[in-house]
Structure formats: C-alpha cells, structure tokens
N, C-alpha and C positions, 0 to 999 in steps of 0.2 A: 414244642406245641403250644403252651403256656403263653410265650411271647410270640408266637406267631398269631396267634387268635387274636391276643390282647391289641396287637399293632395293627393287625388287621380294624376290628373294631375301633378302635381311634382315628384311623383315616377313614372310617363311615361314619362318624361320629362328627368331622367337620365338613364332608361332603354332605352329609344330608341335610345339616343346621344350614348351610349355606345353600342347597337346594329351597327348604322349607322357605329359607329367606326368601330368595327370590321368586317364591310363587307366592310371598304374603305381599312382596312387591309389585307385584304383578297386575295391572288392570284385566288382562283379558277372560271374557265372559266364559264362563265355568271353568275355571282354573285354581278358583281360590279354594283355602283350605276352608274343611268345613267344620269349625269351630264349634259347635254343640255338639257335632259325633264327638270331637275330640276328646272334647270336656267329660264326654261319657264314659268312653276308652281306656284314657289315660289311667285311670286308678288300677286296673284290675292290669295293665299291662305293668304296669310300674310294680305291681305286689309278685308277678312273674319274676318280676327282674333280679330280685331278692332271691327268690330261694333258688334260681339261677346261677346266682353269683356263687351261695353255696355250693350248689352243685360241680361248680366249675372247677371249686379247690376239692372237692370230696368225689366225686365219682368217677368212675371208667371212661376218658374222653371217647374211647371207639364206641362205645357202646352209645354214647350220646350223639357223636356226630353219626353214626350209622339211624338213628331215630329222626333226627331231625330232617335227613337227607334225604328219607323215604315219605316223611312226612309233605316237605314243601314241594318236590316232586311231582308227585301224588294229584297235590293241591293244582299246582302250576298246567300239568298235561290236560287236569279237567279245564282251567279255566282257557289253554288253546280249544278246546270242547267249541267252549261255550261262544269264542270269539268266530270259530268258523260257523258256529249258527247264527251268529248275526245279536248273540242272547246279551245285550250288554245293560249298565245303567243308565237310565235316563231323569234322577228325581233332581235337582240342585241342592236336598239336603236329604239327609240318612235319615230313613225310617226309625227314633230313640227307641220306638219300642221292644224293636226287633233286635236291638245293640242289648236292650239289657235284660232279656230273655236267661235265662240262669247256662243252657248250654252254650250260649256265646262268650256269656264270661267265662265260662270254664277256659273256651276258646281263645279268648281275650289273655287269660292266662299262662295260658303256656307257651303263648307266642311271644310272650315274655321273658319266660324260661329257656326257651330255646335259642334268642338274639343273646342274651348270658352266657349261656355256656359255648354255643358256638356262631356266635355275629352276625347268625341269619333266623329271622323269625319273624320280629311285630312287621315290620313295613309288607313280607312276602307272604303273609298271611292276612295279615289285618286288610290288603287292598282290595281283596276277592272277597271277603265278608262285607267289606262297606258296600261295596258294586254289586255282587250277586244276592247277597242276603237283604239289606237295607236299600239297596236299588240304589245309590248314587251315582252320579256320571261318573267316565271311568278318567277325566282327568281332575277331577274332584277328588274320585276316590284315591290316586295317585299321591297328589300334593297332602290330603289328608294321612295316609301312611306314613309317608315322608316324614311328617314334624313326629308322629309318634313314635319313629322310631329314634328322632334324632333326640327326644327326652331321652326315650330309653338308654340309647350308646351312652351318652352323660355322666349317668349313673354308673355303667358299666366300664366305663374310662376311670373314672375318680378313683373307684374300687382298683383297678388291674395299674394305675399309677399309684396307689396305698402299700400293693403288693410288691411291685416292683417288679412289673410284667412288661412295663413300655419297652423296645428299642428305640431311640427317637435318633440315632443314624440310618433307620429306614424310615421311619415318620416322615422325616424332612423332606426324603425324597417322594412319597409316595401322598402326601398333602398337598404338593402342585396338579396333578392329575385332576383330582376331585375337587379342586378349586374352581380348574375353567370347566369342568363338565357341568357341577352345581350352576352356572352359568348361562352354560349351553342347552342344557335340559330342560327349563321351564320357558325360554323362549321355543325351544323349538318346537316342543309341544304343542303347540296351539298351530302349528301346521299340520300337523300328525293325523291324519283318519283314528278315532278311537280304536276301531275296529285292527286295525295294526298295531296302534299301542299296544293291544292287550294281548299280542300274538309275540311280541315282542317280548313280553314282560314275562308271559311264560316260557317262553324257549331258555330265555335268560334263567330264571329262576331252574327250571327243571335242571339245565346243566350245572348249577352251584346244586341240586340236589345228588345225581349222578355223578360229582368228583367225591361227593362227602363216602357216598355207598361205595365208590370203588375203593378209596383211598382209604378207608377206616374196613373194610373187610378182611386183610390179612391177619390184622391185628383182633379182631374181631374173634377170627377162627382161631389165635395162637390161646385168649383168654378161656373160652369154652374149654380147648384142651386139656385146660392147666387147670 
C-alpha cells in the first residue's frame, strides 16, 4: 500500500506540475492561474502536508483512506448539485477574504493532510472552495487547484523517495499517460462549457471517493473487530 500510494502520487505530482505549466502557458481569457488565492493557500496547505506525511508512516491507512473517501465524495456529489443549478463562479479573482477566514484554513489544512497520506485532497477540495466559497470562475478555479496541488505532491514525493516508497519500474510507465493529458487538458478546456467541467470533475472525484470507501472497508471492519 506504502508504494502504491507513494507512486501513485509521484505520477500526480508530474501530471499536475506539467498541467499547472501549461495553463501558466496559456493565453486564453480565464484560464490562468490565480496567483494571490494561491499565495494565500499555499501556506496552510503545505503545513497539512507535514503532519500528513506523519500520518502516513504512523496511522491506520484504512481508517485514513475510508475518511478521506467519504470526505471528497461528499464534497464532489454537492458540487454535481451545484453544477446542475447552473450555481457556478463567476469573479476572475478569489474573494482573499473569504480564503482566510479561520474555518477555511482549517479547511485549507486538511486538504493537505489528506493529499499526504492518501494522494487525493488539495486540488479536490481546494477547487470547490475557490469556485463556490470565493466565487472564482470554474476554469480559474481548476488551473488554480492544479499548481496547489502540484507544490503539495513535491513535498510528498521527496518525502516517500527519502523513505524509499518510489517503484520507479511503474513511474516510467505511468509518467507517459500524465504527460500528454497535462497537455491535453488545459487546451481543451477552454472548449469545455464550465458547467460540464464541473459535472465532470465531480463524477470524477466522487468515484476516487467510492473506490477509497469500498476498498478500505473490509479492512476497516477486520481493525474494529480486533
């Protein structure tokens, strides 16, 4: 599990850097990343990332991956919600004050915690706080996720190649994928109806939440017993 996670997150870790790239590369109008949320973000996701990391050598992974599953799940089905009401962003730049309101950073924090111990968190959480909370557009608030999370992976790559968590006979393979989609993904976008982006993004999400809760429940139930 250890190296599954770990390799996992290192092939999101150059998919996203190279995503992020390509929407800083990017001309087209509201696409680009929004650099003062970021600026805002950043800290309080990065300090997640830390006691994540611990987490990741010290605690129960079922227990964690069952948390985290139910959590961005959860998050994702509301924001299909909110995408079939039409309820989307519309500012070109994130409301600061609203980002550093003390229950967002909590918020800010754990989505931290959670991409640490198991690969999915700042980008799947962070993109529905900037858009629905802060009101940024939703391909703004996309590219913005994106670089956050791909500081985040960074940190969490350095750390699980310290440990000695890499496989990097599946890296190889699995770093070509996320090369041409980082690629694909921020031109294509700018075809995309927001409004399917974000129907998209939750269907997407929600089932990475629903493999975490099936796949980590037996184990779940054997720990309880015991």
């Amino acid at each position: 599990m250890p190296q599954s996670i770990a390799t996992g997150i290192a092939t999101e870790t150059i998919g996203m850097t190279w995503g992020a790239t390509n929407y800083i590369l990017s001309k087209h109008k509201g696409k680009a990343i929004d650099f003062k949320a970021f600026r805002a973000v950043v800290p309080f996701t990065t300090l997640g990332v830390f006691v994540g990391l611990f987490l990741f050598v010290y605690a129960p992974m079922p227990i964690l991956r069952f948390i985290v599953g139910f959590v961005i799940a959860s998050i994702a089905l509301y924001q299909i919600w909110l995408a079939g009401e039409n309820k989307l962003g519309t500012k070109k730049r994130a409301n600061l004050v609203i980002l550093t309101k003390n229950h967002n950073r909590i918020y800010q924090f754990f989505s931290g915690t959670f991409s640490a111990t198991t690969g999915t968190g700042v980008a799947e959480m962070s993109q529905p706080m900037l858009e629905e909370k802060a009101g940024l557009m939703t391909l703004r608030a996309n590219a913005t996720a994106i670089l956050l999370e791909a500081c985040a992976d960074w940190i969490i790559t350095a750390t699980n190649l310290k440990l000695g968590n890499l496989r990097f006979d599946i890296l190889i393979f699995t770093v070509s994928g996320v090369l041409i989609g980082g690629v694909i993904g921020p031109r294509l976008a700018k075809y995309l109806n927001p409004r399917i982006m974000k129907i998209i993004f939750g269907i997407s999400v929600t089932t990475i939440g629903f493999i975490y809760i099936v796949t980590s429940w037996n184990d779940l139930l054997e720990m309880l017993k015991n």
